[in-house]
Every structure is written in C-alpha cells, then in structure tokens.
N, C-alpha and C positions, 0 to 999 in steps of 0.2 A: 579246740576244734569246734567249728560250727556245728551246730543240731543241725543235721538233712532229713528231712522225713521226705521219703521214696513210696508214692503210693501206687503199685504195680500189682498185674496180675499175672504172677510168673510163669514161662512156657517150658515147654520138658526139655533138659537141660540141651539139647542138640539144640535148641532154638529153631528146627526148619519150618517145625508147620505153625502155619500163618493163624491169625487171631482174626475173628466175626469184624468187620466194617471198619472202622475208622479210630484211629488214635493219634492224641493231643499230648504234649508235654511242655509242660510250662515249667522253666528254671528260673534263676538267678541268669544267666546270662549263658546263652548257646553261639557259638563261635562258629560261624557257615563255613567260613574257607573262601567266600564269595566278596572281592572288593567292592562291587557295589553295597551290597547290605551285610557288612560282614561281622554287627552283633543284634542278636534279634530277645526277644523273649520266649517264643511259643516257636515249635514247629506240631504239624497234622502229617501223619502218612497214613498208607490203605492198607488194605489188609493183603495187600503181596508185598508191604515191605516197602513200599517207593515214596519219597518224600510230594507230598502233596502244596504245600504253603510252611514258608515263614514268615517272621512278623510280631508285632505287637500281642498279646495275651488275650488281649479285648476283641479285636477282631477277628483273630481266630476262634473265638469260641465262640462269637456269632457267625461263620462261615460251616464251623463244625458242631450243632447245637448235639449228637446223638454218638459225635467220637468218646472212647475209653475215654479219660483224664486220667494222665500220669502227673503228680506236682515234685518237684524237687527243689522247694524254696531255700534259695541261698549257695546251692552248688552250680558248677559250670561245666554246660558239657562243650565237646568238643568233636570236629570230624572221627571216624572211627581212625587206629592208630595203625600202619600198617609197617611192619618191620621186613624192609624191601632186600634183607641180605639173613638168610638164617637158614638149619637143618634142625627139622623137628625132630627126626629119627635119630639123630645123636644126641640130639636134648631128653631124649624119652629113654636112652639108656645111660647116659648120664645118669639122669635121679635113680636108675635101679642100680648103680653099681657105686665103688668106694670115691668119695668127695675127696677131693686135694685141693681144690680152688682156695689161694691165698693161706697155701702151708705156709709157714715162716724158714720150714729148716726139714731135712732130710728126716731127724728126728719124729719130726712132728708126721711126718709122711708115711714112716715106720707105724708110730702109734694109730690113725686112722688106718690101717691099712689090719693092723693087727682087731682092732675091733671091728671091723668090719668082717674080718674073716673065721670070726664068731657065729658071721648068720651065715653061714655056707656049707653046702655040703663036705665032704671026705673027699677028694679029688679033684675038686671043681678047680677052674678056673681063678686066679681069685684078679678080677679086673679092676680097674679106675681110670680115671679122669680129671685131669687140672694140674696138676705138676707145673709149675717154672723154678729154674733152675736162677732167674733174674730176682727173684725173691728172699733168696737164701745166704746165708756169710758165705763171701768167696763167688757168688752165681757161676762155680762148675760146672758141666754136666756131671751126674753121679755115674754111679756102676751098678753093674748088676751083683758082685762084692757085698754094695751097701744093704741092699733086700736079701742076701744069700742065708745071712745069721739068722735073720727072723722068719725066714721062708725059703729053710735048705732043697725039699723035694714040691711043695705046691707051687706049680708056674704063676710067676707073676708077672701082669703087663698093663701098661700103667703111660694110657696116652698125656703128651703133654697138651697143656691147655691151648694151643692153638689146632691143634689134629695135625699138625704137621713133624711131629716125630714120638717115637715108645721108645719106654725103657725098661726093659726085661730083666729079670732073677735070672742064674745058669739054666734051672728047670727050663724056664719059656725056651732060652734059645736052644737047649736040648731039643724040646719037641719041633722047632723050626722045621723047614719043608724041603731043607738042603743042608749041607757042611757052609758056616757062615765062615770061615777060618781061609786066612791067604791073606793076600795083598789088592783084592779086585774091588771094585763098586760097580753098585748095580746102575742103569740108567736112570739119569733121573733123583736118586738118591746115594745115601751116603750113609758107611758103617762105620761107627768109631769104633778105632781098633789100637791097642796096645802093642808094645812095642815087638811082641812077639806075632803082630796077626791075628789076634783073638779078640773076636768081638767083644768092646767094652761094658755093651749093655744097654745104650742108645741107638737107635735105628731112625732116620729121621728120611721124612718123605717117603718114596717109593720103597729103598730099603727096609721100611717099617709092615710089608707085605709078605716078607718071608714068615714074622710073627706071627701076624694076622691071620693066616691060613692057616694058621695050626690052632687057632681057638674054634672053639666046639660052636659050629654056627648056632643062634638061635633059632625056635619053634616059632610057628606062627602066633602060637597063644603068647610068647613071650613078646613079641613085634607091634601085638597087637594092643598089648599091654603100655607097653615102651612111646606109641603113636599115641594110645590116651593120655598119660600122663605129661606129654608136652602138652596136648590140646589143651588140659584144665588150666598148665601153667599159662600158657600164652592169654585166654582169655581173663585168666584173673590177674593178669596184668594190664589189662586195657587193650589187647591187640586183638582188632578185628579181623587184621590180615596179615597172612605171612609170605614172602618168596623163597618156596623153600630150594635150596641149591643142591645140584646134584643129587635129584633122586633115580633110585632106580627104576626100571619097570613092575618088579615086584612092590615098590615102595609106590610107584603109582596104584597097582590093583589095590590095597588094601586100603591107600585113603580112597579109594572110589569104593570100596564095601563101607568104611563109612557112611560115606554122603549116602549111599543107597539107603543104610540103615536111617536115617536121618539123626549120626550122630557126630559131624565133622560142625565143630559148633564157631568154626570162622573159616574167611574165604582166603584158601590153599595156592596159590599160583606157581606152582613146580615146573622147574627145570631139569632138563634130564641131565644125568651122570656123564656127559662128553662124548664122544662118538661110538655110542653101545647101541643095546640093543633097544633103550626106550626109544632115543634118538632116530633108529632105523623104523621104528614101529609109528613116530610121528611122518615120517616120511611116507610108507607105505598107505596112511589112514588119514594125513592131516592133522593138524592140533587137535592135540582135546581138549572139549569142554561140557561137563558133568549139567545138564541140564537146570540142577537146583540155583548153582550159579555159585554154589561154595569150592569149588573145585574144577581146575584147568591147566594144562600143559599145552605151553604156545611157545617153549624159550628152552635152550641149551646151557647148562652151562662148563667152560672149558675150563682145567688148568694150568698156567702156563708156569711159573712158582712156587715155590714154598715160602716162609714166612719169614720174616726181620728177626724173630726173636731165635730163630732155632736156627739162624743164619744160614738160610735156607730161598729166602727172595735174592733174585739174580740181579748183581747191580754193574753197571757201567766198569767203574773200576772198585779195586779193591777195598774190602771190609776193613774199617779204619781200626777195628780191636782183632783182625786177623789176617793180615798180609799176604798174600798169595791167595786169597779165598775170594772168588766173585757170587758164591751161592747154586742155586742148581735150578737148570731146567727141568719139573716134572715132565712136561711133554716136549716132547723135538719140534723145532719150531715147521720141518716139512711137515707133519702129521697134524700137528695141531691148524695149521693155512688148510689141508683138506678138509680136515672136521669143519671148521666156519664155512668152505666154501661148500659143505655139503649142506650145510645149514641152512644157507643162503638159498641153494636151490632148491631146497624143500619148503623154504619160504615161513621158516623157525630163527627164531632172536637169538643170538649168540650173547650170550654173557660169559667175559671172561677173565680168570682170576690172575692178578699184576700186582706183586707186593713191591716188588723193583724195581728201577729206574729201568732197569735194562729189561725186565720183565715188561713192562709197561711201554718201553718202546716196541717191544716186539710184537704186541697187541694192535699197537698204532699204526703200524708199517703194515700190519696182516689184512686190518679193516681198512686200509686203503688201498691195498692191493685188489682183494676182495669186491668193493663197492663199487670202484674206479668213478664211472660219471654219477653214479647214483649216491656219493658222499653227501649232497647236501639233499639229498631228499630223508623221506620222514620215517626212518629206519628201526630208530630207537638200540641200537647196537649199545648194549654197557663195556661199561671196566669194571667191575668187580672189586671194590679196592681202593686202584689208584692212590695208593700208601706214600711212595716216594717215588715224584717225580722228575726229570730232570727237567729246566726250566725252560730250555729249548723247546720240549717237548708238550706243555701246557697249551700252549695256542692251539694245537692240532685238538684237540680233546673237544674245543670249539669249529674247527675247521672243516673236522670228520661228521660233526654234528652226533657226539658221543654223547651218552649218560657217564655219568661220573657214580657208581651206587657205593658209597660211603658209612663207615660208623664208626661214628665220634668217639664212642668208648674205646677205642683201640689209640687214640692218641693219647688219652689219659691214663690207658694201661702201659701202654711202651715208652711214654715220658723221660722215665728215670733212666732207663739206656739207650734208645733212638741215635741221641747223638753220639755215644760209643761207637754205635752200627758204623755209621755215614759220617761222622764228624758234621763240623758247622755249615759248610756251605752247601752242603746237598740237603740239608732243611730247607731249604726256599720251598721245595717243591713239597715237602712232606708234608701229610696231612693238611693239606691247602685248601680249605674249605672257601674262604670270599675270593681268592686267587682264583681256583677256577669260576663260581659265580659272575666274578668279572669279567670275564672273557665270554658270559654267556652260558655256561658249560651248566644242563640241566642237571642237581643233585638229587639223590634219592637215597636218605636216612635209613641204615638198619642197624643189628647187633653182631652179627654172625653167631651167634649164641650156638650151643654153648659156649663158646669160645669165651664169650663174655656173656653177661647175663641176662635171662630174658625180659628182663624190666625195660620198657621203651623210657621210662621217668628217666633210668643212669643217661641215656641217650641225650635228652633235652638238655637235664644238669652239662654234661660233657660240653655237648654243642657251644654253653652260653656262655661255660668258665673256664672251659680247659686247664680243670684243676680234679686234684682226688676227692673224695669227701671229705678229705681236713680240710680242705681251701687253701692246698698247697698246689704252685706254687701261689702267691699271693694277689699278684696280679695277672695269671693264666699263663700256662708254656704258650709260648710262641704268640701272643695273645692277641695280636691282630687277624687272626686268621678267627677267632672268637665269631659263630653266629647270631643274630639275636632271636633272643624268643619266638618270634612272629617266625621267621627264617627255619628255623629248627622244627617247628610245628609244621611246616609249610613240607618239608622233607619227611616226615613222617606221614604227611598225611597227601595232599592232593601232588607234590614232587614223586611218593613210591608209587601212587594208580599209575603218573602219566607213565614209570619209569614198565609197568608192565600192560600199558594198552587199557586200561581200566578208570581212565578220566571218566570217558561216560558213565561210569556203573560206582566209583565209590573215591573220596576222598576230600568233598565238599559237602556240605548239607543244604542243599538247591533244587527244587522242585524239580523231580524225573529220573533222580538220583537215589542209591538205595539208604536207607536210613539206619547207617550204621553211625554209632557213636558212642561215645565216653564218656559218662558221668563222674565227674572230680567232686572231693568236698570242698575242692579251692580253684580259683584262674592259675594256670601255666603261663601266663603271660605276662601276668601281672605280681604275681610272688617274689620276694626276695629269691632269687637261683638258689641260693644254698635249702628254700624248703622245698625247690622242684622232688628231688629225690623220696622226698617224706610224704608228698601229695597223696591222698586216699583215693583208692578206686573205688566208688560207691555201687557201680555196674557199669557193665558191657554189652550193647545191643548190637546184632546185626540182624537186617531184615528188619528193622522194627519188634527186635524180640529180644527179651534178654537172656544172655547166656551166664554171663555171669554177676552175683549180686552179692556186697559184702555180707556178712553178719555182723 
C-alpha cells in the first residue's frame, strides 16, 4: 500500500460548519467528472463549500497564496460517491439487530441467531436480517418448525435479505394481528401454507405485515440510534450521498433534527413511502429542502413488485422453477396509476419499484399514460430496478425519457439462480446495463442496501466484472452487458445527481459545484477490477469538510 500522508484540519464530525477562507488540495491525481479537464492536480474551494478552480498544483497555489493546504501525495480523489437506490433506516437497524447475511445453512442461521440472543432481554423480540434460502443445500424456504427447537416461546422474525419476505418461529405467528390459518391470501402478498392451512413460517411481501405489527415498535432513542449508525457507515464507505427510498414522514422529521442539529454528515435526498402521508404533506407544502443543503424530499417512491428471489417480481409469464406462479402485485395497478398521477400534480418525481418484466411493463404503460405529450420533456421519472426486462419493452425506457436507477450488486448476487427464475431467453433483458445505455436510457448506480452492502467499492467491482469476489464466473455472467470503469464511476457519481435534480450542486468537481469527494489510496479506474473491492477510503468530504478519515 502506498504511504498517503493527509494533512487536514479536521471538522466536527457532522462536517456542516464551514472552515475560515480558502482551501487547496493537491493529490496524486483528482478525477473532475468534467470531459473537458477531466484529470487535474489541485482543486481550491471557499469556505461554503463550493469548488472554486481546478488545475495544475502551481497555479493554484499562486491563485490561492493564504488557502488551508491539504496534500495527499500519491492518492486519488474522486467526485463524491452517491448511492442513488438505498434505506438508511433499515441499514441503521440492520447493524442493531441479528446478521444472517451470507449464512451457508439453516444451521448456521440457528447458531447466529442463538448468540445473538444472549444480548437480549427476557421477552424481547429476538429479530434479524439477511436470510436467503438460495444460499443454502436444497435453497427451500424453511419453517417456522426449524426456529421452533431453539426458540420454543421467544418470537422470532427474521426478514429475508431482500425485505421482501419473513420468516417466523410458532411464537411470532401466535402473536400475529389476526388467525393466519385457512386457504386466503392477503393482497398483494403470499402465505406459505402446509397442507393442512397453516402457515408455514414464510410470509413474503404484504403478507409479511400481519408479523410486523406485532413487533414492539421502536423508541425514538432507538431510531435515532439506528439513523446514526447507517450515517457513520455510509460515510466511512465513501458516500457522500444517498437516495434514501421510501421514507416516512416520521423518518423525514428526524433526519431533519439532524441536519438541524448539524449532524447529518452527507446529502439525504429522500423519497417518500408511496401514496401516505409524507407524499400528502409534500403536496400540501411543496418539496422539501432543509436549507444546509444535506437534506431534501422532492421525489416519491412507489411499489409495484416484490422481488426475483422470494419469487415475488411479477413476470409476463410463468416462473420457469414454478409453473403456475407469475409473482405478485404489491400495489393494484389502479392505485398505484393515482399515486403517480397524484405525484405528477403536486409536481413530485415518482420513482418506482419493477423487479418483473411484467412489473416493469406496468410502470411503462402507467408513465405513459400519466405524461401523455409531456413524455419527452425533462421529467426525470425512474424505474427503480428495472431488473428484468422484456425486450420489447427496452426502447420505451428511452422513448418515455426514463431513468433506469440500477445496482449492479444485485446481478452478482442473483447470478447463481436468475436464470432458474426466468430461464434463458428472458435474460436479454435482465440486468441490462449497456442495452439500455444504448438506447440512450440515463443510468443511475446504487446498492439498495441493506439488501446488499453499503460499500459503493462492491458496486464498481460489480459493474466492471459481473463476477463474485472469487472472479467466478471467469469471464463475467452475461458479460457484455459488463460496464467500464469510467461508466461505472459515471453512475455513482454525476448519472445519480442528474438522477435526483442535483447536477447543479454535486457529482462533478467543477467550479460552482459543491466540493464533495473521495480520497482513495489508489485510481478506480485504473486498478486491476479484482482490487477495486480492496481500495482504501482514506476520507470523505462534503462541503469541503471532512466527514469521515481513516485511521
């Protein structure tokens, strides 16, 4: 590893308040985002944060003789990193509750689940997060049988790693909010049920709401708790920004106690939870936006889907590993057409969620319904997704003048059964990363994290090999659809502003623009792929402050 010496004057860890007059940083090589000048030596910003001049090392410091000097010889920074698809509030109780991500086996699930509920109270709850049943001999879904032995009377519930279904002990579905037991499904979702009618212990989708309700809501201290510890992670991973999906109104008030507090230590661009009550209250008051500039609600977002892996994305026709099954609508496609068009007249971004072919057609029909002559104007309307398309349906995605907002880690993590889902020929459309760039079709790189991780590094990796961290397969799943470094970076960074309205304010390093960015101990662009994933985050500035700095 290269020696980086970082000479800074660190700001209190919120990074909001601004530093005395002028600051200089001279790297190894800073990476604008700007095709005219798009590698410099030195950038100067002011003391609100806004990039002032790039350029040569020499002339900046004779433009700037009395700026701070930051030096960073021999690492490379980079626009700040924005992860255009995520929910910090599930990332924040993620880390406080039991880890399952990348169990191997039922077993293994049992024994985390057992030491974990060693730090817990007499009664509690005992939760988790991460579960796939595609990981494990046989990828079943389990029962609530297999948690029963080790956890007879403490309820247990235990989302699977995409949030789109739970798996409960007897206890959980005892305490449920109704008799789950009969032959019925709820709208929207699905109970697996044995052969006598009894719930098996999987609830996936809306189904997964009878459980839900019966866990002991959290406190504000705990919420508040859950919201810090995503912020630390995201910034000590290099993200300056996040779009967070489907937040609530409550989930708005508190990141805006944040930023008030001046400790939201990167810029928030929340979408509200689908046609509720935040949704009504931007209607009622107009978008928000939190004056510091780290925090704003200007965008909706919808579900229309549930997910591939929990066979739960609604596809054209039938599930090639389960015959009769086409998946489920979480929202009715009439209610979900009001929600956008109520979006639309309140003059709020719709983003919305399409795992399926059929999903995603129905998103496209809706935003064309919806827009009618206003299709090719400059709307910015997402898909959320856009996982598997059908190929018909790809031109339109350009036609409507859609964003595409994508994350690569999800084709690397569904690899190994994808094609079970859909078989061979409905691949054309999945995960079709250059497919839709050819058509035009603007992308915008995130994680959905928790879902997958919040490292934007796995993203780039993802992006360039479409392979796991073994460098399986060897020449990348599906591997034309592979983006390149440049491309990849390009979706993380200046593809997720344009994707939230934020060109002007971040995603390039260009005089007028805010000076957020990435300190690596190596080039992203220049690396063998296989050490993107390994790359050092040396710090994180937004505003021209640092938020976060290794040790």
């Amino acid at each position: 590893m290269r020696r980086v010496a970082l000479v800074m004057a660190l700001a209190a860890a919120c990074g909001v308040a601004q530093a005395e007059g002028e600051s200089l940083l001279v790297a190894g090589r800073i990476h604008t985002g700007d095709p005219g000048q798009p590698v410099v030596e030195a950038m100067a910003w002011d003391a609100k944060g806004r990039v002032l001049a790039v350029g040569r090392a020499a002339d900046l410091a004779r433009r700037f003789p009395q700026a701070e000097r930051h030096e960073a010889p021999g690492a490379t920074v980079v626009p700040g990193l924005v992860d255009a698809h995520a929910h910090l509030m599930n990332l924040g109780f993620a880390l406080l509750r039991a880890d399952l991500v990348d169990a191997g086996s039922k077993d293994e699930v049992i024994a985390r689940l057992k030491a974990f509920e060693a730090t817990l109270p007499e009664g509690a709850w005992l939760l988790g997060r991460g579960w796939d049943q595609n990981d494990w001999p046989g990828k079943e879904f389990p029962t609530a049988a297999d948690l029963d032995a080790a956890f007879p009377d403490r309820p247990v519930w235990l989302e699977r790693v995409d949030g789109h279904a739970g798996w409960a002990n007897t206890a959980a579905i005892r305490a449920a909010t109704r008799d789950l037991s009969g032959d019925w499904q709820p709208e929207g979702g699905r109970i697996l049920r044995d052969a006598r009618g009894q719930p098996t212990g999987v609830f996936i989708d809306t189904a997964s709401a009878f459980i839900d309700a019966a866990v002991p809501p959290p406190d504000e201290a705990l919420r508040a708790e859950a919201l810090e510890r995503a912020l630390e992670a995201a910034v000590a991973n290099g993200l300056t920004g996040v779009h967070d999906m489907g937040a609530s109104l409550a989930d708005l008030r508190l990141m805006r106690s944040f930023a008030d507090a001046g400790k939201l230590p990167l810029r928030v661009r929340a979408y509200a939870n689908g046609d509720a009550e935040a949704l009504d209250a931007l209607c009622a008051m107009g978008a928000y936006e939190h004056a510091s500039g780290r925090l704003a609600m200007r965008g909706v977002k919808f579900y229309v889907d549930g997910a591939l892996g929990s066979r739960g994305a609604a596809l054209i026709e039938d599930y090639s590993d389960e015959p009769g099954h086409r998946g489920l609508l979480v929202t009715e496609p009439a209610a979900y057409a009001a929600g956008v068009a109520k979006a639309r007249d309140c003059g709020i971004q719709p983003a919305s969620h399409a795992i399926g072919d059929r999903g995603n057609r129905i998103v496209l029909d809706t935003y064309a319904q919806a827009l009618g002559d206003q299709a090719t104007g400059d709307h910015r309307w997402r898909v959320e997704h856009a996982q598997v398309v059908h190929r018909d349906d790809l031109p339109r995605f350009a036609a409507l003048k859609v964003i595409a907002s994508m994350q690569p880690t999800h084709a690397t993590s569904d690899m190994p059964w994808a094609e079970a889902r859909v078989g061979r020929e409905r691949l054309y459309g999945a995960y079709a990363w250059q497919r839709l760039r050819a058509l035009g079709v603007p992308l915008a790189l995130g994680s959905d994290f928790p879902v997958e991780s919040v490292d934007p590094r796995l993203g780039l990796y993802s992006s360039v090999t479409r392979q796991d961290l073994a460098g399986s397969p060897a020449s990348g799943w599906l591997a034309d659809q592979r983006l390149s470094p440049d491309q990849a970076l390009q979706g993380f960074t200046a593809g997720a502003a344009h994707a939230a309205f934020d060109e002007d304010e971040t995603g390039r390093l260009v005089p007028g623009l805010r000076a957020d960015f990435v300190v690596f101990d190596a080039d992203p662009l220049t690396v063998a792929p296989a050490q993107l994933p390994k790359l050092k985050v040396l710090s994180t500035w937004v505003d021209g402050q640092a938020v976060y700095t290794a040790r």
